[in-house]
Backbone as ProteinMPNN parsed JSONL, in Angstrom:
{"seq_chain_A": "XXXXXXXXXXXXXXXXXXXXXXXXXXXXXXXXXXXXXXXXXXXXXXXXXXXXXXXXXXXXXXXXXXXXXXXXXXXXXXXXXXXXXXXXXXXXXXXXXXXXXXXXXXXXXXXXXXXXX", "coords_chain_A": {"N_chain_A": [[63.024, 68.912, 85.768], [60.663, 70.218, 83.498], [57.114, 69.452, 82.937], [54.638, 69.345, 80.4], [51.586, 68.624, 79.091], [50.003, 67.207, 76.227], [46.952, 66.766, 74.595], [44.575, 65.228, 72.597], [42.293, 65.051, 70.696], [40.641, 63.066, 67.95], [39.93, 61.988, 65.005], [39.683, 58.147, 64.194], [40.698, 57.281, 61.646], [43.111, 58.968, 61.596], [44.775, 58.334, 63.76], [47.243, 56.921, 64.38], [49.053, 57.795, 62.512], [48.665, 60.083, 63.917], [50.204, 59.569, 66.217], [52.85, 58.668, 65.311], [54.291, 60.188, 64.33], [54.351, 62.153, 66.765], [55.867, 60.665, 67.834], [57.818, 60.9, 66.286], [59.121, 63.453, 66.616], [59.586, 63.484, 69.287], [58.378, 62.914, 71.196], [57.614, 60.712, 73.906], [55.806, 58.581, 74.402], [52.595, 58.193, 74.934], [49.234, 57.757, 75.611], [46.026, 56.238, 74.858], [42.907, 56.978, 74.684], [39.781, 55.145, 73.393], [37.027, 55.464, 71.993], [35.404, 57.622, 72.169], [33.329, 60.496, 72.468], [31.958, 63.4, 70.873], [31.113, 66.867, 69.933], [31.058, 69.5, 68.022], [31.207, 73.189, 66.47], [28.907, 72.564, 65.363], [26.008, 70.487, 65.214], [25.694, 66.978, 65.499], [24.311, 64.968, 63.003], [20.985, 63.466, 62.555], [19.861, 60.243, 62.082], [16.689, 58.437, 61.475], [16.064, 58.62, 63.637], [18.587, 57.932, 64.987], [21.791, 58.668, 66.633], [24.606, 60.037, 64.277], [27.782, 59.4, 64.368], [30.9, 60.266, 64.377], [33.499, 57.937, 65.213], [36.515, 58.479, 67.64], [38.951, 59.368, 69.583], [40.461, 60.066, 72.093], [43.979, 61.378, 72.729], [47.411, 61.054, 74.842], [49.645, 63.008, 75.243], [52.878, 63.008, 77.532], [55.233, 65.373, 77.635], [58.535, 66.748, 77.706], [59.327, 69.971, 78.539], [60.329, 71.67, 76.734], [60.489, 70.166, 74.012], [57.255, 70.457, 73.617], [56.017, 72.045, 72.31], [57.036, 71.527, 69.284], [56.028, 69.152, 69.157], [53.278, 69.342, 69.644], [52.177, 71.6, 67.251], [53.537, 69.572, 64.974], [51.329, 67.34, 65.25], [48.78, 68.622, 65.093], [49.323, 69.251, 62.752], [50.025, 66.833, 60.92], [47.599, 65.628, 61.713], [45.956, 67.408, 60.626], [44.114, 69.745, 61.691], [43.493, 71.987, 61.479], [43.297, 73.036, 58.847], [40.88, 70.564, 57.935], [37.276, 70.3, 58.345], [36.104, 69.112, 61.505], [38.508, 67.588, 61.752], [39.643, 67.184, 64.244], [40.94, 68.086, 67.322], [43.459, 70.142, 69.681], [45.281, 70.369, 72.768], [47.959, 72.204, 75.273], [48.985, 71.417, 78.288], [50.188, 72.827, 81.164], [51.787, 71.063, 83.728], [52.324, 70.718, 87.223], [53.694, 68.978, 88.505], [55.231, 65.366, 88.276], [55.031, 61.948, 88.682], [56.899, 58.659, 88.593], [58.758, 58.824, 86.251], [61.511, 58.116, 85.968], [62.853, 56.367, 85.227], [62.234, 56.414, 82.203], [63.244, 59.224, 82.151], [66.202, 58.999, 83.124], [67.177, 57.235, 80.8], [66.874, 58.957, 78.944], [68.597, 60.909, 79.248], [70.712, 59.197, 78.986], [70.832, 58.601, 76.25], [70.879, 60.783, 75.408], [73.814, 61.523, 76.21], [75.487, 59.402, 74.646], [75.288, 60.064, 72.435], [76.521, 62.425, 71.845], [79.211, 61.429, 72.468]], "CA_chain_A": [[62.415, 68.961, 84.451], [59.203, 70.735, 83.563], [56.307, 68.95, 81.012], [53.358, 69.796, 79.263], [50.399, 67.586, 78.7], [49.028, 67.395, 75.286], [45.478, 66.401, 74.899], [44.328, 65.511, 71.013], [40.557, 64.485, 70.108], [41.186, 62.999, 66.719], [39.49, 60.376, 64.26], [40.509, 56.72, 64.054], [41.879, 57.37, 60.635], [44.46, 60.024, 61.5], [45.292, 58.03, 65.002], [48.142, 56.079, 64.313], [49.901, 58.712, 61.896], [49.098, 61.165, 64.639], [51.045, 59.122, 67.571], [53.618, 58.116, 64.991], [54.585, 61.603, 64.063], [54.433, 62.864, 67.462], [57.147, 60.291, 68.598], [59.359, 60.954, 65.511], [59.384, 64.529, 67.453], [60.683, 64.024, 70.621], [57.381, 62.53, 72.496], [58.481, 59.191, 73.864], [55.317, 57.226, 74.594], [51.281, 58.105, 74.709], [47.914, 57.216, 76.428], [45.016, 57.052, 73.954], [41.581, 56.264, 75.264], [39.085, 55.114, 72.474], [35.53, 55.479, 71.996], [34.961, 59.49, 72.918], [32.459, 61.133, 71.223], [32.527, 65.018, 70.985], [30.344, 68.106, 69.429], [31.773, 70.784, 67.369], [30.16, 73.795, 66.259], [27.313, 72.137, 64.132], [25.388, 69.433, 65.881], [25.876, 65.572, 64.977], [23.37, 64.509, 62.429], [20.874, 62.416, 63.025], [19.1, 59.766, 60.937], [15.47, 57.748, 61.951], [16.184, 59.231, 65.354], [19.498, 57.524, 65.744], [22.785, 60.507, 65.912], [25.368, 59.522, 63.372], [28.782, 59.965, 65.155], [32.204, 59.02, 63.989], [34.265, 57.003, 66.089], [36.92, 59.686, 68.11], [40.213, 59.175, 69.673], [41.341, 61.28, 73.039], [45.49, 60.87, 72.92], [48.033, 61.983, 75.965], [51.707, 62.928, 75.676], [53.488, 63.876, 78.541], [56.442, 65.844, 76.842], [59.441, 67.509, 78.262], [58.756, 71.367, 78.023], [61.089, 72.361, 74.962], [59.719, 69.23, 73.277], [55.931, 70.355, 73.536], [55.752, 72.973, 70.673], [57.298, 70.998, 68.212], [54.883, 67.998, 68.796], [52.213, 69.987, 69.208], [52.492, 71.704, 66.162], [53.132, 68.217, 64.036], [50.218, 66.396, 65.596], [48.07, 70.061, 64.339], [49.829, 69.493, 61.15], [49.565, 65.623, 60.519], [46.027, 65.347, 61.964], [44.836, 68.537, 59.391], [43.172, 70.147, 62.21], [43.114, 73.444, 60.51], [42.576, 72.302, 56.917], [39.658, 69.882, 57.612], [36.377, 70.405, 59.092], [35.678, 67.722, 62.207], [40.087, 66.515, 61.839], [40.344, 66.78, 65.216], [41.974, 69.566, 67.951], [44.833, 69.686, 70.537], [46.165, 71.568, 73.455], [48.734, 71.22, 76.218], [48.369, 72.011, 79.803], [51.172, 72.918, 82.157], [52.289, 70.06, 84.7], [53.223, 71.382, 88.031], [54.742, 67.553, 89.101], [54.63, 64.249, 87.913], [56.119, 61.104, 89.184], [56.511, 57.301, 87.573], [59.514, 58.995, 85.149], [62.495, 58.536, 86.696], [63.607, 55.471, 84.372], [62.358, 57.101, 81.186], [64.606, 60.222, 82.376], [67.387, 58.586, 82.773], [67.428, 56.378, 79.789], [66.758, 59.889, 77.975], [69.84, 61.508, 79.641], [71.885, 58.437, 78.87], [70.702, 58.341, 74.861], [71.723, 62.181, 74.688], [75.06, 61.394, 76.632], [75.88, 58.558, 74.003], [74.761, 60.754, 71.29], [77.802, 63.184, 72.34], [80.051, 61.676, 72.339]], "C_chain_A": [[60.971, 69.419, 84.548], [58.632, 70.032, 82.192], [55.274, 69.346, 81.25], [52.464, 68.107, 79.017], [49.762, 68.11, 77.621], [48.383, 66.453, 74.729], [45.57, 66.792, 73.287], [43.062, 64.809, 70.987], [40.681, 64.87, 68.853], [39.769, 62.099, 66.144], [40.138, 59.032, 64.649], [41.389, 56.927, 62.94], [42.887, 58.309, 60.895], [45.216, 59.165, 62.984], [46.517, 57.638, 64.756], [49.197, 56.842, 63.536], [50.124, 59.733, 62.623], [50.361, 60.722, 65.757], [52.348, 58.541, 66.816], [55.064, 59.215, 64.707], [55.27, 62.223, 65.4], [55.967, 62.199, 68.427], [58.52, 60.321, 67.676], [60.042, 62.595, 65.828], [60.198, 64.985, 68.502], [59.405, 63.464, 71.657], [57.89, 60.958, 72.665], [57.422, 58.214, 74.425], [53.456, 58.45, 74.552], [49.98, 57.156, 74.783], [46.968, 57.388, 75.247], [43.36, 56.071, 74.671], [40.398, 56.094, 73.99], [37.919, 55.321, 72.888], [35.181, 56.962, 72.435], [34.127, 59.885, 71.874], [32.26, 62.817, 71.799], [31.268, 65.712, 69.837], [30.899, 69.293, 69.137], [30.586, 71.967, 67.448], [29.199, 73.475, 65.695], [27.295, 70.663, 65.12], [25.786, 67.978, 65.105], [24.437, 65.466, 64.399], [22.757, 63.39, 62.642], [19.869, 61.464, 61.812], [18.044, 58.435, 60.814], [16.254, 57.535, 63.063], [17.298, 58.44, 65.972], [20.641, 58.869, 65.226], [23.714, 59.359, 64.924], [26.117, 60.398, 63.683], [29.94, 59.018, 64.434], [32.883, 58.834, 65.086], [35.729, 58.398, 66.362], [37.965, 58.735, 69.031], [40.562, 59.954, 70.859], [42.925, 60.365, 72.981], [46.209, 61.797, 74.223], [49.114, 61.91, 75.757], [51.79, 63.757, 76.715], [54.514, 64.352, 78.147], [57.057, 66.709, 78.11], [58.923, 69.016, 77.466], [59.202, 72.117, 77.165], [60.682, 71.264, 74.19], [58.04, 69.593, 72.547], [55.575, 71.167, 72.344], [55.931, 72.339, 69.524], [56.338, 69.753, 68.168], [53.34, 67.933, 68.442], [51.836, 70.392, 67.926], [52.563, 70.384, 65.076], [51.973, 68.018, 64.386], [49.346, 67.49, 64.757], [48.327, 69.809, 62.619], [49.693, 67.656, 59.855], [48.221, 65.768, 60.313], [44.974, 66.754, 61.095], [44.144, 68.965, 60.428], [42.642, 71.542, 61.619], [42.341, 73.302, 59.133], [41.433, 71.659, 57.06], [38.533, 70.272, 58.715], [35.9, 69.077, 60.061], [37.291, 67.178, 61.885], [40.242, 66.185, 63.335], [40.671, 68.427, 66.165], [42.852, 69.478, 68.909], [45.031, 70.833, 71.299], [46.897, 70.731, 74.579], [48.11, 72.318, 77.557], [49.736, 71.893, 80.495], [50.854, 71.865, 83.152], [52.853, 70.234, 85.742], [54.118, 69.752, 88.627], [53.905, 66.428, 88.708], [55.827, 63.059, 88.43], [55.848, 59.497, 88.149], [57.195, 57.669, 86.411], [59.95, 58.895, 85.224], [63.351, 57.898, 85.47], [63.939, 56.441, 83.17], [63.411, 58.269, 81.068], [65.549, 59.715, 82.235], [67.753, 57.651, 81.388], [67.267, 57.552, 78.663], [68.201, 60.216, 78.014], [71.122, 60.524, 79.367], [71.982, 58.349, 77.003], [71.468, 59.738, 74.696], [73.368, 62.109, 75.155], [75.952, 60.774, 75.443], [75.962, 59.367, 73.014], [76.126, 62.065, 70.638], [78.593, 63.162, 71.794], [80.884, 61.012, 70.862]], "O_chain_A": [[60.209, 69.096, 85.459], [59.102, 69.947, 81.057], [54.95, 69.729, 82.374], [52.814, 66.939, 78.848], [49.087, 69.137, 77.684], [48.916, 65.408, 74.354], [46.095, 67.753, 72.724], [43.129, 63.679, 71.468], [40.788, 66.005, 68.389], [38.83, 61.692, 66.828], [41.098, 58.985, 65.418], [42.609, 56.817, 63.056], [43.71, 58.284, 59.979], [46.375, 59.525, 63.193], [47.157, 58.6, 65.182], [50.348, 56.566, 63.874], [51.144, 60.414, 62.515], [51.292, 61.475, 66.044], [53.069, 57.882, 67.565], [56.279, 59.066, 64.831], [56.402, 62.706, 65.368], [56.739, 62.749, 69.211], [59.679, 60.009, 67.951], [61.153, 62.941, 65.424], [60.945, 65.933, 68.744], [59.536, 63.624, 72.871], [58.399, 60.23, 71.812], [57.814, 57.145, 74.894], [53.548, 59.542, 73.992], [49.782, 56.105, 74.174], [46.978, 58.45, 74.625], [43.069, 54.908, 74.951], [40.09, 57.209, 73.569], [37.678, 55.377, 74.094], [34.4, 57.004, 73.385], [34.224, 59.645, 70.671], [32.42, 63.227, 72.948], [30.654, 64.999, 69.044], [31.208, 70.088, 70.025], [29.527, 71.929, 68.074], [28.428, 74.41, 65.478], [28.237, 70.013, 65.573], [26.229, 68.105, 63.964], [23.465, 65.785, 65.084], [23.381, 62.358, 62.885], [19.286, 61.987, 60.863], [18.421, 57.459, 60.165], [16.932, 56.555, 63.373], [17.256, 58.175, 67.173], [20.62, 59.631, 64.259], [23.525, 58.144, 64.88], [25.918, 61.61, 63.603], [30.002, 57.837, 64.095], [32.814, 59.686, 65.971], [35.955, 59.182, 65.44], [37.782, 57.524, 69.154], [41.241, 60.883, 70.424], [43.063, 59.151, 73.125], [45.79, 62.898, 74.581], [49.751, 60.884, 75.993], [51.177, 64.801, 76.939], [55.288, 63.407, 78.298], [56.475, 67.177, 79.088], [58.395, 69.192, 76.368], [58.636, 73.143, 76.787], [60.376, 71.84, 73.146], [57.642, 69.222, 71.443], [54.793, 70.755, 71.487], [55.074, 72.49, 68.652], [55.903, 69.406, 67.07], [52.585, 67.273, 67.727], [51.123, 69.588, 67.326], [51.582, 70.23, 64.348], [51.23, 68.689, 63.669], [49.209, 67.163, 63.578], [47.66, 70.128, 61.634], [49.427, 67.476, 58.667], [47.656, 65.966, 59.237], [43.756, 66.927, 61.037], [43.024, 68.49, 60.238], [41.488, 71.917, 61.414], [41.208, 73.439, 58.672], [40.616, 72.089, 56.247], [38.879, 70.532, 59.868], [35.387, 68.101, 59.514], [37.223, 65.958, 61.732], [40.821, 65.169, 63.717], [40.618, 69.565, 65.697], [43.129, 68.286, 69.035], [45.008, 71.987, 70.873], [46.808, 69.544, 74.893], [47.362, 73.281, 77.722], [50.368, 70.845, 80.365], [49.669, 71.732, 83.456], [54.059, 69.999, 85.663], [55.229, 69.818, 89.152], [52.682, 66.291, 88.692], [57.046, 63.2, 88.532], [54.971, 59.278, 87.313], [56.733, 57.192, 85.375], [60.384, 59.641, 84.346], [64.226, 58.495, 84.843], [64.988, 57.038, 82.927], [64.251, 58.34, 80.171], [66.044, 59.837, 81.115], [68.959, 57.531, 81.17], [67.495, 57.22, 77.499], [68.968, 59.928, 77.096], [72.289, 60.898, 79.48], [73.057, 58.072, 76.469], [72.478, 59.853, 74.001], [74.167, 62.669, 74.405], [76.996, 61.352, 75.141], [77.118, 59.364, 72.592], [76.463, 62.403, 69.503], [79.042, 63.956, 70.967], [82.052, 61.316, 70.622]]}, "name": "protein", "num_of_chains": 1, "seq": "XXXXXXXXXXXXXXXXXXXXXXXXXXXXXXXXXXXXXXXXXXXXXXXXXXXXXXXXXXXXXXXXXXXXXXXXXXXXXXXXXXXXXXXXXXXXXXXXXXXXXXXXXXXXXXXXXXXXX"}
């Protein structure tokens, strides 16, 4: 099996609709590390010399590699990254090997077996 890593720097408010979305897809679990703070094109404002930053979100799916488009895509499409200025952005990264899946695999390969028949 080949996967994809996709990487999302979101808000807090879109978090939970983004990782909810992305597993009604086909992603089957997700890392999210809180507290990140990030710089777009326009600087963070600042105000009696403190910055004024909103609170930021990095998320991780490890997806199977016909999976990754379609989650991608939602998460892009939940999280408004296009539509809003500062929603958020996303990409994946090729995975040449990963280990610590074996279960998840098989408990995939046994849901699509069941699914069958």
């Amino acid at each position: 099996m080949k996967f994809k890593l996709i990487i999302a720097f979101l808000p807090d408010a879109r978090l939970e609709k983004v990782l909810e979305a992305a597993r009604e897809v086909g992603a089957t679990g997700s890392t999210v590390i809180t507290s990140a703070r990030g710089e777009g094109l326009e600087r963070e404002q600042k105000f009696l010399g403190l910055e004024v930053t909103s609170h930021r979100n990095l998320a991780f799916w490890l997806v199977e590699e016909s999976v990754a488009p379609k989650v991608l895509a939602t998460i892009a499409s939940i999280g408004r990254f296009e539509e809003e200025r500062g929603a958020g952005i996303a990409c994946q990264i090729d995975v040449d090997e990963a280990v610590g899946l074996m279960r998840q695999i098989k408990a995939l390969e046994g849901s699509t077996e069941s699914n069958r028949d």
